[in-house]
C-alpha positions in Angstrom: 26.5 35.2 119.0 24.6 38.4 118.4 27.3 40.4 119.9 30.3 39.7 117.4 28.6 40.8 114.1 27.9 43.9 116.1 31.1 44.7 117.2 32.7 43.8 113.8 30.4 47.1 112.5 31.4 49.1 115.1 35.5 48.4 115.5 37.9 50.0 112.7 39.3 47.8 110.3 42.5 48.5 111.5 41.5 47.7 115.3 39.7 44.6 114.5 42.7 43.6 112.5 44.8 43.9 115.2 42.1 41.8 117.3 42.5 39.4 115.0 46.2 39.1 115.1 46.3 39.4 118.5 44.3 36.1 118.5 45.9 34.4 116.1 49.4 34.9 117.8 47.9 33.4 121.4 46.5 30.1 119.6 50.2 29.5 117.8 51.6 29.7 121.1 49.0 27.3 122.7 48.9 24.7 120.1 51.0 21.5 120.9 54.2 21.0 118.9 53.3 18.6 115.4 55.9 16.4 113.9 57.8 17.8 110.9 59.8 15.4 108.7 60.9 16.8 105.6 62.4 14.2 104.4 59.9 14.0 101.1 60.4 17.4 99.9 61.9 18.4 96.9 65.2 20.4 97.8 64.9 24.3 97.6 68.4 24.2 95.0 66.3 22.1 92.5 63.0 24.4 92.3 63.9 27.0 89.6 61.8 29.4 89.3 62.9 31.7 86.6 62.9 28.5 84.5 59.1 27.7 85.6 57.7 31.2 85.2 59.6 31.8 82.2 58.5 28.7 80.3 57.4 29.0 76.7 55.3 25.8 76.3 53.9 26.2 79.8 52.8 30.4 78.2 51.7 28.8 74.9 49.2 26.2 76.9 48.3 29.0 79.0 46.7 30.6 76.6 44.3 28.1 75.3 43.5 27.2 78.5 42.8 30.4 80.0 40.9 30.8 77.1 38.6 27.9 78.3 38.3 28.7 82.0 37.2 32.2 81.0 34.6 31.1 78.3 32.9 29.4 81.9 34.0 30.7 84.6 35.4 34.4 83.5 38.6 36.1 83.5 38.2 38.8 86.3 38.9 38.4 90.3 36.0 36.8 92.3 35.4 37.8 95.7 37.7 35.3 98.3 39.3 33.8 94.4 42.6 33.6 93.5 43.7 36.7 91.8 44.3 35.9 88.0 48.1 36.4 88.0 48.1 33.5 91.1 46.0 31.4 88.8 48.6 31.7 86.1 51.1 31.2 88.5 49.7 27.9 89.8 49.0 27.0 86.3 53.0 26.9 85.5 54.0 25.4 88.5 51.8 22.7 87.8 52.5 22.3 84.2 56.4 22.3 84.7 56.3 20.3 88.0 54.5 17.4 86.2 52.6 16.1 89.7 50.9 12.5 89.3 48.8 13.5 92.3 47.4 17.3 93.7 45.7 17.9 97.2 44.2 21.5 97.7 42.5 22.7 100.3 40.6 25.0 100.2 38.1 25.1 97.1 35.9 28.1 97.4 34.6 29.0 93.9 37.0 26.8 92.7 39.4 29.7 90.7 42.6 27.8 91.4 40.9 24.5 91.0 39.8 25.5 87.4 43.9 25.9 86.5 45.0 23.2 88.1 43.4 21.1 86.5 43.6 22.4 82.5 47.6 21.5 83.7 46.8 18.7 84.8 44.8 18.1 81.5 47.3 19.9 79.7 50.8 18.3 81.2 50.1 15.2 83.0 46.5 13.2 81.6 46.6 10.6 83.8 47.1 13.3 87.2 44.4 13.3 89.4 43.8 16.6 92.1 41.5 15.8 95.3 40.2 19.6 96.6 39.1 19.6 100.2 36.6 22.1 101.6 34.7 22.2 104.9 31.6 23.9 102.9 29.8 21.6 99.8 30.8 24.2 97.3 28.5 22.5 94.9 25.4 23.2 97.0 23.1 25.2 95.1 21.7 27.3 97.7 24.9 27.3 99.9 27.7 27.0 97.7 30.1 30.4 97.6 29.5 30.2 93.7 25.9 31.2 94.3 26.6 34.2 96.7 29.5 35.6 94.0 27.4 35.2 91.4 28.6 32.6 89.3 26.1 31.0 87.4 26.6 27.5 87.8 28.6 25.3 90.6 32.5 24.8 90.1 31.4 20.7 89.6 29.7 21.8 86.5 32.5 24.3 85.2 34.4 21.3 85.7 32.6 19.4 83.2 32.3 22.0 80.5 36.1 22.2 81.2 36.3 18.7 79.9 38.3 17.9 83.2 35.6 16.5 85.7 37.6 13.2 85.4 40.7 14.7 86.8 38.7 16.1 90.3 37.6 14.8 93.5 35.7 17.1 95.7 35.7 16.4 99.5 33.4 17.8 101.9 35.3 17.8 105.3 37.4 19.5 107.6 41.3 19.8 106.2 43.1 18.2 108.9 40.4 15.0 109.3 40.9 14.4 105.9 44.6 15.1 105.7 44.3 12.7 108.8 42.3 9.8 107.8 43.5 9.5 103.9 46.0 7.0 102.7 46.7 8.8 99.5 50.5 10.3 98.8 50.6 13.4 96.7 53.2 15.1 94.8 52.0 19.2 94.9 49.7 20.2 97.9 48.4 23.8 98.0 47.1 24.9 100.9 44.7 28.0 100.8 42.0 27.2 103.3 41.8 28.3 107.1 44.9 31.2 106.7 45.3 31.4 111.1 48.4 30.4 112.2 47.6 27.4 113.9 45.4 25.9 110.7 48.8 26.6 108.6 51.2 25.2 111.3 49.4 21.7 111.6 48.1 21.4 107.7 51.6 21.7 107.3 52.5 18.8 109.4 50.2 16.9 107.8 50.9 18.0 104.3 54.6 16.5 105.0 53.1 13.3 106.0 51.1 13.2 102.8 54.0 14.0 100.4 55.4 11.7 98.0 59.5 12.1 98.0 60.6 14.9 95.8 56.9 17.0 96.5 56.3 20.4 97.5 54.1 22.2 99.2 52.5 25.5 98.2 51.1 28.5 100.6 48.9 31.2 99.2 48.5 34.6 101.5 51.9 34.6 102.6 53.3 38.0 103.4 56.9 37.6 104.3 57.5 39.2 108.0 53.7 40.4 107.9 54.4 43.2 105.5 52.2 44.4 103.1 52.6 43.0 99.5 49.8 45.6 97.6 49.5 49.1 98.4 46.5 50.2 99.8 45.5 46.7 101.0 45.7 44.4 104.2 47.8 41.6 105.2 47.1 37.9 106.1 49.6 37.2 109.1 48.7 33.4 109.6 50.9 32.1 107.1 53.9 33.5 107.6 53.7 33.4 111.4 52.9 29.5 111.4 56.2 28.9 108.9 58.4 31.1 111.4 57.6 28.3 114.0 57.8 25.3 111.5 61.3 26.3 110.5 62.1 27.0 114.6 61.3 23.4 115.3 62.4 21.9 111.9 65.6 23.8 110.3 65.3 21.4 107.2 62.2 23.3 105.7 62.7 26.1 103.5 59.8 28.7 102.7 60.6 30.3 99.0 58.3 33.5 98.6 57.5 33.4 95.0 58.1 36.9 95.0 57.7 39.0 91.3 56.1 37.4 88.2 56.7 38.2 84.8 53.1 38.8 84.7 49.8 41.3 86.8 48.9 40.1 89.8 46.7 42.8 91.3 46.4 46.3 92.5 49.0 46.9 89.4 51.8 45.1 90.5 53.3 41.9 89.5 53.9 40.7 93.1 52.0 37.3 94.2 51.4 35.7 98.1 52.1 32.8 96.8 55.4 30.8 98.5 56.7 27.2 97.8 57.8 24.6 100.8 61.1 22.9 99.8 63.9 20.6 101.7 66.6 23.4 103.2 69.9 23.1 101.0 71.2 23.3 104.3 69.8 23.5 108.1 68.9 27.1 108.6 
């Protein structure tokens, strides 16, 4: 529509933020309650986090690792990439979770992809990680690698990364796939459509997916909408769809991750990212 582009231009950032929101909130409300069973998920008491962040063998592997992604893909933020303190981030939790299986959505230039699977190469060389995008992002004309300008797609990073044998790329909308796949996983990361409504039902469907004892991992979640970086903007979607998740199923826990020992962005040492664990207790 010739319209919207148009009135994006003219509308402050702040008003068409609120647009946004404004939207966002009306489709939660709308969309039909999903099925939660939380059952699979690895209790919140037995994620430690100080112990995963903190983890020496996890820093040393890090290193040679981020080493290697950098030599390809570089070292600095990419436009709609995971920020290199959330890469690091992911790396740990991978490496110290161990997960047979991965399921992200959401591949885009494939920053996160790149990490998780150098731990998966790293901690567990028989895991495997399926990334799910609605876009090819191994097009060569389309693909977001071309319009960031990375030289080459994230398929052929993956092979100079010596972990093409690890990845599946999927072209297809989340929740079909999420729907129509008889694979169990034991990490999901979900860091595709960020509105509310995505969130609330690729969580459903994550559950399903789990393998017991997995977890499920947001990125963009600001807890209570609040800003986490000063001087930029907040993604409401994911905390607003886990507000309703937990109304409808106590059992689920949301753990902001919260500091890191380690730069984000923006100078701090703060990350969006937040794990989905089994409540110790109903909530």
């Amino acid at each position: 529509m010739v319209l919207r582009p148009l009135i994006k231009a003219l509308l402050p950032r702040s008003a068409l933020g609120a647009a946004v929101s404004a939207r966002d909130a009306v489709q939660i409300l709308s969309t039909p309650r999903a099925a939660f069973d939380a059952r699979n998920l690895r209790p919140a008491a037995d994620v430690d986090m100080k112990a995963i962040f903190g983890d020496r063998s996890a820093a040393e592997a890090w290193q040679t690792d981020q080493a290697a992604v950098a030599s390809v893909f570089g070292a600095r933020e990419w436009v709609g990439g995971v920020n290199p303190g959330d890469r690091r981030a992911i790396y740990h939790l991978i490496y110290a979770l161990n997960p047979r299986s991965v399921l992200e959505v959401g591949t885009h230039v494939g920053a996160s992809t790149f990490h998780i699977a150098r731990a998966l190469r790293a901690a567990a060389p028989d895991g495997t990680l399926t990334t799910v995008d609605i876009s090819d992002v191994n097009d060569p004309q389309s693909g977001a690698w071309v319009s960031v300008g990375l030289n080459r797609a994230p398929r052929d990073m993956l092979a100079a990364l010596d972990c093409a044998r690890h990845v599946t790329f999927v072209v297809r909308p989340s929740l079909e796939f999420m729907t129509a796949t008889n694979e169990k996983y034991d990490f999901i990361f979900l860091d595709g459509d960020h509105s509310a409504r995505a969130v609330y039902l690729e969580t459903a469907a994550a559950l399903r997916l789990l393998r017991p004892g997995g977890l499920i991992l947001l990125h963009d979640f600001y807890p209570e909408g609040r800003p986490l970086y000063a001087g930029s903007g907040v993604i409401v979607g994911p905390d607003r769809a886990l507000k309703r998740v937990r109304r409808e199923c106590p059992d689920i826990a949301v753990m902001p991750v919260g500091a890191l020992p380690w730069l984000t962005k923006d100078g701090s040492n703060v990350t969006s990212l937040a794990l989905v664990a089994k409540a110790s207790s109903p909530a």
